[in-house]
TORVEXPA-985896 format. One record per residue (C-alpha): residue number from 1; residue in three letters; chain; y, z, x. Coordinates in Angstrom, 3 decimals, m for minus. Example, Ala and Ser with C-alpha at 12.3 -4.5 7.8 and 13.67 -1.06 7.14 Angstrom:
<nodes>
> num, residuo, cadena, py, pz, px
> 1, ala, A, m4.500, 7.800, 12.300
> 2, ser, A, m1.060, 7.140, 13.670
</nodes>
This chain:
<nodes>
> num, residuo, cadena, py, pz, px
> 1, unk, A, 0.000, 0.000, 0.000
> 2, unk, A, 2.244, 0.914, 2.915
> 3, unk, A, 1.633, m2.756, 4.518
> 4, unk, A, 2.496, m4.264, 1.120
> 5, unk, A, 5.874, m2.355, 0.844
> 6, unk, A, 6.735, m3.356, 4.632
> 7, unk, A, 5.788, m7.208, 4.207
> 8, unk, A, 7.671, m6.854, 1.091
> 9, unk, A, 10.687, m5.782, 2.882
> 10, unk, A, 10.258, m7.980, 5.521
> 11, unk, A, 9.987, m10.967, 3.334
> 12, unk, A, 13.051, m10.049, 1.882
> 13, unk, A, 15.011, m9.947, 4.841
> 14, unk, A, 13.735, m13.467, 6.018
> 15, unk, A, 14.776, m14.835, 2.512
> 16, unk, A, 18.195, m13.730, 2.848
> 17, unk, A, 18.589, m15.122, 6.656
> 18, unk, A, 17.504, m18.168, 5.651
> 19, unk, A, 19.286, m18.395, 2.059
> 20, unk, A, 22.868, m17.285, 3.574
> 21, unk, A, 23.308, m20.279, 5.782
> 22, unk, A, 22.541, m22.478, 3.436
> 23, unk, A, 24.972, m20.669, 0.785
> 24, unk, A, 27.818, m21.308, 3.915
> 25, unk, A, 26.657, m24.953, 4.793
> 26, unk, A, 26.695, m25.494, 0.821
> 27, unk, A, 30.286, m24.018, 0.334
> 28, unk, A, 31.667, m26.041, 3.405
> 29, unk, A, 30.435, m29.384, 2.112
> 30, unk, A, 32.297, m28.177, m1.550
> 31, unk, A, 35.650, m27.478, 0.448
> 32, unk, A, 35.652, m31.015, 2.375
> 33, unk, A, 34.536, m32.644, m0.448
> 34, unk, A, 37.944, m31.402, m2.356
> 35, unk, A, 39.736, m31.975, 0.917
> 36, unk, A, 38.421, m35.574, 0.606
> 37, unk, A, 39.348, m35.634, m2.968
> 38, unk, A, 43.077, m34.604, m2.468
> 39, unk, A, 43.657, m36.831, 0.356
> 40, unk, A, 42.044, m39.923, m1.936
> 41, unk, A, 44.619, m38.716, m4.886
> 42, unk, A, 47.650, m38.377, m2.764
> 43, unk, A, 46.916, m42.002, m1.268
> 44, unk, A, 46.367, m43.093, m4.417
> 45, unk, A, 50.117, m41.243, m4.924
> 46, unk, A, 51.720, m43.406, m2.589
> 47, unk, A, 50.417, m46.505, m3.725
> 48, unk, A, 51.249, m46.122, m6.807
> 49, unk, A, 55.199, m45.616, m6.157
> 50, unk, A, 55.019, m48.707, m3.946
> 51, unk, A, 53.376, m50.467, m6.790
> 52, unk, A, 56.514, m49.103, m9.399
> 53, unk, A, 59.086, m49.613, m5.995
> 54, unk, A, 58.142, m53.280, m6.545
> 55, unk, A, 58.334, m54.013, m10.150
> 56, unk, A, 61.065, m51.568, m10.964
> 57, unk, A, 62.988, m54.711, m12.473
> 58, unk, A, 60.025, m55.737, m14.611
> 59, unk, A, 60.694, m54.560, m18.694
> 60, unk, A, 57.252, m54.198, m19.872
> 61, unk, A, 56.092, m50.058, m20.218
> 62, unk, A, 53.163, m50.620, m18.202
> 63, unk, A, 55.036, m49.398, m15.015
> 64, unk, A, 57.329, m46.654, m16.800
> 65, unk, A, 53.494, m45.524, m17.811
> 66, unk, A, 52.386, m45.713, m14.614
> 67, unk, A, 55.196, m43.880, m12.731
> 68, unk, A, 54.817, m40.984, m15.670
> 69, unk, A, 51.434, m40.823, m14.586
> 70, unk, A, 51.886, m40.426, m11.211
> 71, unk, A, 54.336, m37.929, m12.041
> 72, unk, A, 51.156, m35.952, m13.240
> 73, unk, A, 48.645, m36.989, m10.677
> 74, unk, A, 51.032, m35.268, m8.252
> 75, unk, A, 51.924, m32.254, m10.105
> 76, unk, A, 48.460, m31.904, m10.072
> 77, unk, A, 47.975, m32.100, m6.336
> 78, unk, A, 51.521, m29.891, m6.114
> 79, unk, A, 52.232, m33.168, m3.154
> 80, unk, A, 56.234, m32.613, m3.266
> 81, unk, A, 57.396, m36.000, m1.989
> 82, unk, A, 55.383, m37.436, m5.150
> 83, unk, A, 56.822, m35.326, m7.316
> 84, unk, A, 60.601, m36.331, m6.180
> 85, unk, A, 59.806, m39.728, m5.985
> 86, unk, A, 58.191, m40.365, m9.113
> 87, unk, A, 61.169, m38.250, m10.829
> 88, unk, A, 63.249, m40.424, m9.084
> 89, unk, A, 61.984, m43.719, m9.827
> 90, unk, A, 61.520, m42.623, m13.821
> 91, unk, A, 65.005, m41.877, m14.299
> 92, unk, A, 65.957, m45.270, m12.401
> 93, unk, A, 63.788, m47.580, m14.558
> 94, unk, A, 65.497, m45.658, m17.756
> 95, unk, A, 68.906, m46.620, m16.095
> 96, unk, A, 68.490, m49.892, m15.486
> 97, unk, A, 67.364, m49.962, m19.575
> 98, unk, A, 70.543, m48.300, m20.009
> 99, unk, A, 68.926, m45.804, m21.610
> 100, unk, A, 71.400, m43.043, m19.797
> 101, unk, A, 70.322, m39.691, m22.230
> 102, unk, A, 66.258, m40.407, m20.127
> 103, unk, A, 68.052, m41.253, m17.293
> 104, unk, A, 70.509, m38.553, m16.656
> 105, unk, A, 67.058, m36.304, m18.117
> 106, unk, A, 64.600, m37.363, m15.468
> 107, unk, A, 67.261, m36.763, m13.008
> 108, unk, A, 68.382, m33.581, m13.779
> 109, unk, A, 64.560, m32.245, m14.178
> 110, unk, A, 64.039, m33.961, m10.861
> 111, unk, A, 66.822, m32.001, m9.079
> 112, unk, A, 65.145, m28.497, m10.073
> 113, unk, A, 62.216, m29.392, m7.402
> 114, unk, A, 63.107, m29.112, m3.573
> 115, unk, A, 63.718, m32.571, m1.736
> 116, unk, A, 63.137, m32.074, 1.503
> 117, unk, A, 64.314, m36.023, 2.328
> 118, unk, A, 68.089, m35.573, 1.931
> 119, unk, A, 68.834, m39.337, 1.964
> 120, unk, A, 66.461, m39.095, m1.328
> 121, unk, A, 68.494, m36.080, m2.920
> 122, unk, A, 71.760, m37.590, m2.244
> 123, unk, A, 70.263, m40.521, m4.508
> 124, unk, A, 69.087, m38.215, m6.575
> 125, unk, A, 73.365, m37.272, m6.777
> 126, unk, A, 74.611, m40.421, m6.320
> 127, unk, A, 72.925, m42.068, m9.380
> 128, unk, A, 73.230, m38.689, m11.926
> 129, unk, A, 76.970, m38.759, m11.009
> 130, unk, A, 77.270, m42.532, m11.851
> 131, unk, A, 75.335, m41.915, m15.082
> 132, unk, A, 77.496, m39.025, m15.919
> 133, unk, A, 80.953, m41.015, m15.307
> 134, unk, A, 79.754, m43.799, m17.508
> 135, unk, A, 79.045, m41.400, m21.058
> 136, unk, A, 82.284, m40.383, m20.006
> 137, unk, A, 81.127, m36.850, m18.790
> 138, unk, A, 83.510, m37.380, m15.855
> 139, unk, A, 84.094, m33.492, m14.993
> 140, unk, A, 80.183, m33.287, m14.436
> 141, unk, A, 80.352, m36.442, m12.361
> 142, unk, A, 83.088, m35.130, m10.559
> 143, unk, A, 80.742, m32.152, m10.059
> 144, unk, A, 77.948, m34.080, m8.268
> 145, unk, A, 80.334, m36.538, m6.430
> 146, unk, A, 81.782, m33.720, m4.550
> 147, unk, A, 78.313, m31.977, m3.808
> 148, unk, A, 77.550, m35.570, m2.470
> 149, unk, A, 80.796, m36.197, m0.431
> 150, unk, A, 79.866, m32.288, 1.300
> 151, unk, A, 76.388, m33.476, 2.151
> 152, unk, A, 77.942, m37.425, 4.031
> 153, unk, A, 80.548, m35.739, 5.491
> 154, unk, A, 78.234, m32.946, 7.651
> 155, unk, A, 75.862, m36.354, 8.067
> 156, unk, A, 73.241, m34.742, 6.416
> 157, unk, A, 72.674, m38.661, 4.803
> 158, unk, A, 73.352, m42.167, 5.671
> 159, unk, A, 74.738, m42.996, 2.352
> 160, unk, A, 77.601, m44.619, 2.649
> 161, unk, A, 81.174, m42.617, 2.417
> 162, unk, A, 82.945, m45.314, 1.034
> 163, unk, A, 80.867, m45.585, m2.365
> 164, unk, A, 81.199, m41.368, m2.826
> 165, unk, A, 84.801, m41.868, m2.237
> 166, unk, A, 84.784, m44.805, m4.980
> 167, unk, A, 82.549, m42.636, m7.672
> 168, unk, A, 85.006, m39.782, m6.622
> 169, unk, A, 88.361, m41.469, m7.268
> 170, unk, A, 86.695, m43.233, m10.140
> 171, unk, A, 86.052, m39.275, m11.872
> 172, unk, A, 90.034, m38.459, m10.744
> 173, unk, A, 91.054, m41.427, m12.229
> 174, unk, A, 89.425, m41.307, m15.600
> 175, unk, A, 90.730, m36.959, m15.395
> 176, unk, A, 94.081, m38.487, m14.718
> 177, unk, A, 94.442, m37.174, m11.232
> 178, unk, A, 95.959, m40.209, m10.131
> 179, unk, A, 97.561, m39.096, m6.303
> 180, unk, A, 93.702, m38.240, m5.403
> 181, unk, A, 92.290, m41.249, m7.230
> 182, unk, A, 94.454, m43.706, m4.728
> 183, unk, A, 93.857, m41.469, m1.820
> 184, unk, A, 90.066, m42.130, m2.307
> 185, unk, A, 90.028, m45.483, m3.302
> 186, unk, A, 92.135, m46.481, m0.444
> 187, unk, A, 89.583, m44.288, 1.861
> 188, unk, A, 87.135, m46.132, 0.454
> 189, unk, A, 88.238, m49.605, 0.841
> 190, unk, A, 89.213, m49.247, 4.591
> 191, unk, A, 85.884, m47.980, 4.990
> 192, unk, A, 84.129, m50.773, 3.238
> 193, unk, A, 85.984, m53.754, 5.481
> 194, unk, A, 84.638, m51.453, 8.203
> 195, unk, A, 81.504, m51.856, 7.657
> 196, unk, A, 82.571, m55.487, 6.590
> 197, unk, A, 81.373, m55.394, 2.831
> 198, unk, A, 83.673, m57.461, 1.227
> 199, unk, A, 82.293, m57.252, m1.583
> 200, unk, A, 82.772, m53.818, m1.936
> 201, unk, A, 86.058, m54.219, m0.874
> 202, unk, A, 86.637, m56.212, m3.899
> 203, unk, A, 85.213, m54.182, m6.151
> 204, unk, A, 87.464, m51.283, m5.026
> 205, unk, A, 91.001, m53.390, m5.383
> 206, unk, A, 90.161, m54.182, m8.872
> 207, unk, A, 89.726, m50.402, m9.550
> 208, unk, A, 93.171, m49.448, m8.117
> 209, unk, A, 94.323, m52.725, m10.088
> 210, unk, A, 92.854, m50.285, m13.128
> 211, unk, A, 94.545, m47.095, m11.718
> 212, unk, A, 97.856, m48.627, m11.482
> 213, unk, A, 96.998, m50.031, m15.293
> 214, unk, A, 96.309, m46.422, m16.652
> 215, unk, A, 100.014, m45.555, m14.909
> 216, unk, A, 101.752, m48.943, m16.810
> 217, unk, A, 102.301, m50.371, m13.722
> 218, unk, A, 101.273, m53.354, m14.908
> 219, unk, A, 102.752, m55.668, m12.310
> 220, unk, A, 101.133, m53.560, m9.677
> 221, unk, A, 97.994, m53.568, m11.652
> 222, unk, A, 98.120, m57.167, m11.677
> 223, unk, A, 98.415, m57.712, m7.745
> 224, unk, A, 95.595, m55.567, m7.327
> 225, unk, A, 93.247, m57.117, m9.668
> 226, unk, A, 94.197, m61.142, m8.099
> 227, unk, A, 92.490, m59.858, m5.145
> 228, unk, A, 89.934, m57.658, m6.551
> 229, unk, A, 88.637, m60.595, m8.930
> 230, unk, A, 88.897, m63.503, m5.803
> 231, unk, A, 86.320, m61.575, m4.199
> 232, unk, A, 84.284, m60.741, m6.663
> 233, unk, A, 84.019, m64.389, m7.940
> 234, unk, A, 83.522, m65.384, m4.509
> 235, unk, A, 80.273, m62.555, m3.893
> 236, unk, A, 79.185, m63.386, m7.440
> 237, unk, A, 80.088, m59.550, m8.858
> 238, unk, A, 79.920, m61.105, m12.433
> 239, unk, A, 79.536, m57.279, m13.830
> 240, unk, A, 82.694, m56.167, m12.644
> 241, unk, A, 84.456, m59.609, m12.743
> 242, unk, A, 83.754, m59.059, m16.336
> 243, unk, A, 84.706, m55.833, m16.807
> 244, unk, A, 88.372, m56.727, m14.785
> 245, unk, A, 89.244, m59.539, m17.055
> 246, unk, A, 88.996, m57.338, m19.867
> 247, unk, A, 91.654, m55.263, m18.587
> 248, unk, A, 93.356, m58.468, m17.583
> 249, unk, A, 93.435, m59.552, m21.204
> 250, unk, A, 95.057, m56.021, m22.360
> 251, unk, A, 97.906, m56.040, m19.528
> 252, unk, A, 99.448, m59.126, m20.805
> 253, unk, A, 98.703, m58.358, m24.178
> 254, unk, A, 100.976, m55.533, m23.080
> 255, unk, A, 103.004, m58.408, m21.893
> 256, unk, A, 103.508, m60.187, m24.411
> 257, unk, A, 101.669, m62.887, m23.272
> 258, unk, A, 99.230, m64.247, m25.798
> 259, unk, A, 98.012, m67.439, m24.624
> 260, unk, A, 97.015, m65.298, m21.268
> 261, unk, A, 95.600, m62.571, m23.315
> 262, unk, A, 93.401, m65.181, m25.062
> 263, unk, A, 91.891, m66.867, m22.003
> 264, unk, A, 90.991, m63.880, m19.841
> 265, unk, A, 89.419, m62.878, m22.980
> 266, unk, A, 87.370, m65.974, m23.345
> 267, unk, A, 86.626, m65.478, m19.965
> 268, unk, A, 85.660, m62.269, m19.925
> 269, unk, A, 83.211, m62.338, m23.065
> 270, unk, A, 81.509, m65.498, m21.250
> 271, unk, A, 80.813, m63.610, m18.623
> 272, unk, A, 79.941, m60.407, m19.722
> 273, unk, A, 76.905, m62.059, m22.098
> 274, unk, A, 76.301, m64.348, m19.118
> 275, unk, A, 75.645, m60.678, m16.527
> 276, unk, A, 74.242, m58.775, m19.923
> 277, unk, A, 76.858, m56.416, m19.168
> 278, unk, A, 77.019, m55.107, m23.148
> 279, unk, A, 79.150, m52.010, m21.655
> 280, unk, A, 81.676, m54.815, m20.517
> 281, unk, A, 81.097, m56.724, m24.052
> 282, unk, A, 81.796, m53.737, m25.932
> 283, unk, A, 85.300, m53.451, m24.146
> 284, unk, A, 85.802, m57.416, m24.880
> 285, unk, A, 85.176, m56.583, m28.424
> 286, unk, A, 87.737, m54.102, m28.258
> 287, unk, A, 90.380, m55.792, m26.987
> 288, unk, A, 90.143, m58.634, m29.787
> 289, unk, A, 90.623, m56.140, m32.476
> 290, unk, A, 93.593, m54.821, m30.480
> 291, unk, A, 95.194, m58.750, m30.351
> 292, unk, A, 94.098, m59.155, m34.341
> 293, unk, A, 96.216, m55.806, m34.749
> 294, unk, A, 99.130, m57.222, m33.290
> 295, unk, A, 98.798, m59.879, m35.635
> 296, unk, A, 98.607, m57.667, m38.373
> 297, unk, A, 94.811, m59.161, m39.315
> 298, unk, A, 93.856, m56.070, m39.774
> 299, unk, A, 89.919, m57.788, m41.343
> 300, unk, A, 89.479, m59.107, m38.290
> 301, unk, A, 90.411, m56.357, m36.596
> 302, unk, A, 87.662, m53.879, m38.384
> 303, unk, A, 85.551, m56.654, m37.589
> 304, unk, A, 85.656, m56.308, m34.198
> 305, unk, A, 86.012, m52.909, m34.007
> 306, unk, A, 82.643, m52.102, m35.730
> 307, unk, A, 81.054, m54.281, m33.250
> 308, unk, A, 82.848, m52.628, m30.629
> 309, unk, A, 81.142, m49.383, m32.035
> 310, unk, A, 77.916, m51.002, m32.823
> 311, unk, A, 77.438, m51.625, m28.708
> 312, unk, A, 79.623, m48.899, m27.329
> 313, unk, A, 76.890, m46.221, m29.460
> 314, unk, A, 74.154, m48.469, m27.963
> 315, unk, A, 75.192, m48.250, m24.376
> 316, unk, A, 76.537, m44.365, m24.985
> 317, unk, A, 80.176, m45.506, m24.026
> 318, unk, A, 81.733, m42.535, m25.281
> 319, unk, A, 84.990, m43.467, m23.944
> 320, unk, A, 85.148, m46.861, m25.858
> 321, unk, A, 83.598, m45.375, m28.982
> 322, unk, A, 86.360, m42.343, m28.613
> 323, unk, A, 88.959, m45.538, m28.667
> 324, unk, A, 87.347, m47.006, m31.572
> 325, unk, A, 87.305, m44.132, m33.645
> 326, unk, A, 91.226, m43.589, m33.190
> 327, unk, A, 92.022, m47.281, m34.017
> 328, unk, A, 90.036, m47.222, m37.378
> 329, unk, A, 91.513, m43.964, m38.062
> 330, unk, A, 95.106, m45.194, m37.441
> 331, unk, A, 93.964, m48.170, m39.350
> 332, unk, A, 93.006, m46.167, m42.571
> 333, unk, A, 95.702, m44.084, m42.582
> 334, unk, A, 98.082, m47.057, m42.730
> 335, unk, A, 95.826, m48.557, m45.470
> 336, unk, A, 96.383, m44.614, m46.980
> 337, unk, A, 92.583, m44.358, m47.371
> 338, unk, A, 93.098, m40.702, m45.701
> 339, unk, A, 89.145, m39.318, m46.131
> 340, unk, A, 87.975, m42.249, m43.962
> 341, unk, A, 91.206, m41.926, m41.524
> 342, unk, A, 90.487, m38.263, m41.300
> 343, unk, A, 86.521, m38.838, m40.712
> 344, unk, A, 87.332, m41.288, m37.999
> 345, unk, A, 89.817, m39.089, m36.529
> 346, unk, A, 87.219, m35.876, m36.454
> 347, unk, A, 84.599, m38.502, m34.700
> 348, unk, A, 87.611, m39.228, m32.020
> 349, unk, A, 88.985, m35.838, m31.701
> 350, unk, A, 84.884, m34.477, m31.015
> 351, unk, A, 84.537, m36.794, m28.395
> 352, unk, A, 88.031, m36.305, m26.996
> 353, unk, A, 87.234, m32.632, m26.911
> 354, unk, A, 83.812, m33.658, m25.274
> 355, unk, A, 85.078, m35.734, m22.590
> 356, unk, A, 88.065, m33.729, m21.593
> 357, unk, A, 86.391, m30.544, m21.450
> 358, unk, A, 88.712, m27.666, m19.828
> 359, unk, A, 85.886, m25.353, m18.971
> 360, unk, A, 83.889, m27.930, m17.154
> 361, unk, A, 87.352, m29.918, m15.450
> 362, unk, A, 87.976, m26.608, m13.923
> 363, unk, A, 84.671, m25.841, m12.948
> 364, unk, A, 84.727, m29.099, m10.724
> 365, unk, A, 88.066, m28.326, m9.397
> 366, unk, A, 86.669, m24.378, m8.602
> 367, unk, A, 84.104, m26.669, m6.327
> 368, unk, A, 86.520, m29.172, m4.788
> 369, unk, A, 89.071, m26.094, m3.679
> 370, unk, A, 85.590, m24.258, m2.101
> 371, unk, A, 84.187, m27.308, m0.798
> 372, unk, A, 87.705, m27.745, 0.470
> 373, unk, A, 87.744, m23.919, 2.173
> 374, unk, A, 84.200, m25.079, 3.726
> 375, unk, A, 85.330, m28.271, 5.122
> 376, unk, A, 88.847, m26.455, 6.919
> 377, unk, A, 86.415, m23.479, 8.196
> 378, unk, A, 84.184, m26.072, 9.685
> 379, unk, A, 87.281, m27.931, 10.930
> 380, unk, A, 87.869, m24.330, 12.430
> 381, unk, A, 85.053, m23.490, 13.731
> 382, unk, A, 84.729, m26.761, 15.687
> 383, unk, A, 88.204, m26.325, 16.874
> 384, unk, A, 87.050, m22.582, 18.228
> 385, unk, A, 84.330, m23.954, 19.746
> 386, unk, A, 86.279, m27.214, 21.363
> 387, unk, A, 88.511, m24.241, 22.854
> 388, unk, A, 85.866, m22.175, 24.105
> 389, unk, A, 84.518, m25.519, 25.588
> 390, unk, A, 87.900, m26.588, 27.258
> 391, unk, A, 88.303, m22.691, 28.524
> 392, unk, A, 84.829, m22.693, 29.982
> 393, unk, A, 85.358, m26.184, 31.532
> 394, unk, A, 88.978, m25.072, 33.137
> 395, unk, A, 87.407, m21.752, 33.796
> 396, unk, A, 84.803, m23.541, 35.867
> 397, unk, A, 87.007, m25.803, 37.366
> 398, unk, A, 89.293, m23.188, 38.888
> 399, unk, A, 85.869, m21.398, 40.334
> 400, unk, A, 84.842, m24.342, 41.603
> 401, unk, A, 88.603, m24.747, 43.109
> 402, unk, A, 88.256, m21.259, 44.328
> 403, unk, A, 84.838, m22.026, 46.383
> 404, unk, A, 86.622, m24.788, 48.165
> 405, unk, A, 90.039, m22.878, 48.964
> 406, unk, A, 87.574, m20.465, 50.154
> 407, unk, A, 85.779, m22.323, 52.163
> 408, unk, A, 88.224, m24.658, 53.413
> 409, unk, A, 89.963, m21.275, 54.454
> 410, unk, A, 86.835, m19.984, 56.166
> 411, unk, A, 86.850, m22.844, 57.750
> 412, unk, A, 90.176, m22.595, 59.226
> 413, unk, A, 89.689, m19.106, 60.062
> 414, unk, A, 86.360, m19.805, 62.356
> 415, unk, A, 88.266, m22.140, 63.923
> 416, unk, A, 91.343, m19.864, 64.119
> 417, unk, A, 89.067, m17.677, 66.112
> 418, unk, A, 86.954, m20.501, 68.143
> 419, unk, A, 90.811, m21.333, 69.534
> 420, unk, A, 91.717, m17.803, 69.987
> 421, unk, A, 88.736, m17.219, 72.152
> 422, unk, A, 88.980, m19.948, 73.934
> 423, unk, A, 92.580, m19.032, 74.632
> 424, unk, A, 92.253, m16.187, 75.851
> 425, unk, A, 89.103, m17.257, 78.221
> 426, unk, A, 91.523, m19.787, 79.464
> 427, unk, A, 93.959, m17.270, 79.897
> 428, unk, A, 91.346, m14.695, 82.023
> 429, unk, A, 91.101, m17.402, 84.375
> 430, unk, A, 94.446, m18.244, 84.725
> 431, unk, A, 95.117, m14.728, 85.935
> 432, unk, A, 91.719, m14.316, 87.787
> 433, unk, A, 93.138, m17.429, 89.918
> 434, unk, A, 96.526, m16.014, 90.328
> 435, unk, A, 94.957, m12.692, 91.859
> 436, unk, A, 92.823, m15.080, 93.918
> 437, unk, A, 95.888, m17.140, 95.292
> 438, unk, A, 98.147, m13.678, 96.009
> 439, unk, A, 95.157, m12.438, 98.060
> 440, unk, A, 95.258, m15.137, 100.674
</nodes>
């Protein structure tokens, strides 16, 4: 019974040597088997967001699908860069649908995660803030332009400066701070021919031509925009080209200058359905019912104006649809038909109050005056340390001085004393040969 109980034992004991490696060999093949598995999903990853990279343009939902699907996949894996970029690319296929409310969404959930890449995250601003500006939510705009202008000016990116310093004078502008709006855009254009983008360039004169418009400086408006539209005819800008001979139309409107007014507006509704820029249609719109007004055709006027509305609510142009509302309410009000002058004026007065926020303008400013502390303590501290450089560099010139006055002076002095010495041997044996001649 005793042998039973100790090969018992001992069988035991063998079981469990021989089980426990195998229990080890079978958990390592589990953990590089899900090592396997999340390096196969995180390829998979970046395949897919070259995949969406490449048809970004392309309208069908397959790749918005796709890119919310990655989204998941990477979640899943917790693989940041995945997670940013699919974010990233989701809001920027809503954008260029110019569906801004998923857009400026997918952007804003996308900033909550870290980005690491700041090039990325300064897109990530960049393209919120030009979102923002365009619903008119300028104050928020102005918000993430000036988070974006901190991060290019301590080259933390290579975006360019000169498009933050557009988007940034295009938020002053529109929040009628009109001495920082030219300071930027003229920053911006210098910087543009810089880098020799014309283009650019062109695109920046036509929006002081617009800053000088919003002033009634409408000659000066005028020589702006000739040589903001030249060059963006010439680089093919049709968007903006657009969007300028709209304004065009109004100035000599404000003119008096109907037969102008009419063919900038032709122009400028060719081109606009031409570039499918409905934003810039919407505007043309607008500007007919403001000639028909004139011309007291008040029909054709509504007409136009609840076209104007019909696109502007499409493309969430708050500040055209804000316009709109006031003209059909001033409209109404003539035509004493006071409830629909008074709804109309409610739907302007909302959006007024929207746009021109106070809270949220002087929030923005709150962050321009401490990015603007930042920027003159970093100007500071660079000057300190310039100083301490220049102070070091004269201290260690003057040592450096010293070691050679020294040892020039050492110099000297050894041979001071070589001379002396041999002066006063020569001067022993001068007398030595005097005694020597007095003797004989």
């Amino acid at each position: 019974m005793k042998n039973l109980y100790k090969f018992t034992f001992k069988f035991i004991i063998l079981l469990l040597i021989f089980i426990y490696p195998l229990n080890l060999l079978s958990k390592n093949f589990s953990l590089n088997e899900d090592s396997v598995n999340v390096k196969t999903q995180i390829k998979q990853i970046d395949r897919n967001i070259e995949l969406i990279i490449q048809n970004i343009n392309v309208e069908s939902d397959s790749f918005l699908l796709l890119a919310k699907h990655t989204l998941n996949l990477a979640k899943k894996q917790k693989y940041q860069k995945g997670i940013n970029l699919s974010f990233f690319y989701i809001a920027r296929i809503y954008g260029i649908r110019n569906n801004t409310d998923s857009a400026s969404h997918y952007y804003i959930k996308g900033l909550e995660y870290e980005i690491i890449d700041k090039d990325l995250y300064a897109h990530f601003l960049g393209d919120l803030a030009e979102i923002l500006r365009l619903t008119g939510n300028y104050s928020s705009s102005l918000e993430k332009s000036l988070t974006l202008k901190a991060l290019v000016e301590s080259n933390q990116t290579k975006r360019n400066s000169y498009q933050v310093y557009n988007l940034l004078a295009l938020n002053y502008m529109e929040l009628m701070q009109y001495d920082l709006a030219f300071t930027y855009f003229s920053k911006s254009a210098e910087l543009a021919l810089l880098n020799n983008n014309e283009a650019y360039a062109g695109v920046i004169y036509s929006n002081i031509g617009n800053l000088y418009y919003k002033q009634y400086k409408l000659n000066e408006a005028l020589e702006y925009f000739v040589k903001g539209t030249k060059l963006e005819k010439k680089h093919e800008l049709f968007r903006n080209l657009g969007s300028s001979y709209n304004i065009i139309a109004d100035i000599y409107l404000k003119m008096n200058m109907p037969d102008s007014t009419q063919f900038y507006l032709e122009r400028a509704k060719a081109i606009n359905i031409k570039s499918s820029n409905y934003r810039g249609l919407a505007k043309t719109y607008f500007e007919y019912s403001q000639v028909y007004l004139k011309h007291y055709n008040v029909d054709s006027a509504l007409f136009y104006l609840n076209k104007t509305i019909n696109l502007a609510t499409e493309q969430n142009a708050n500040t055209l649809l804000k316009d709109a509302y006031l003209s059909l309410s001033e409209i109404y009000a003539k035509r004493n038909d006071f409830e629909k002058a008074y709804y109309y004026h409610d739907l302007f007065f909302n959006l007024h109050s929207k746009i021109f926020n106070v809270k949220k303008i002087n929030k923005a400013k709150n962050i321009e005056q401490r990015l603007i502390k930042e920027q003159k303590e970093r100007e500071l501290i660079q000057f300190q340390l310039k100083k301490q450089k220049t102070i070091s560099k004269l201290f260690l010139t003057i040592i450096i001085l010293a070691f050679f006055a020294g040892s020039i002076a050492l110099i000297y002095l050894i041979i001071f004393k070589k001379l002396n010495k041999n002066l006063r041997k020569s001067k022993e044996k001068a007398e030595e040969s005097d005694i020597l001649k007095s003797e004989f």
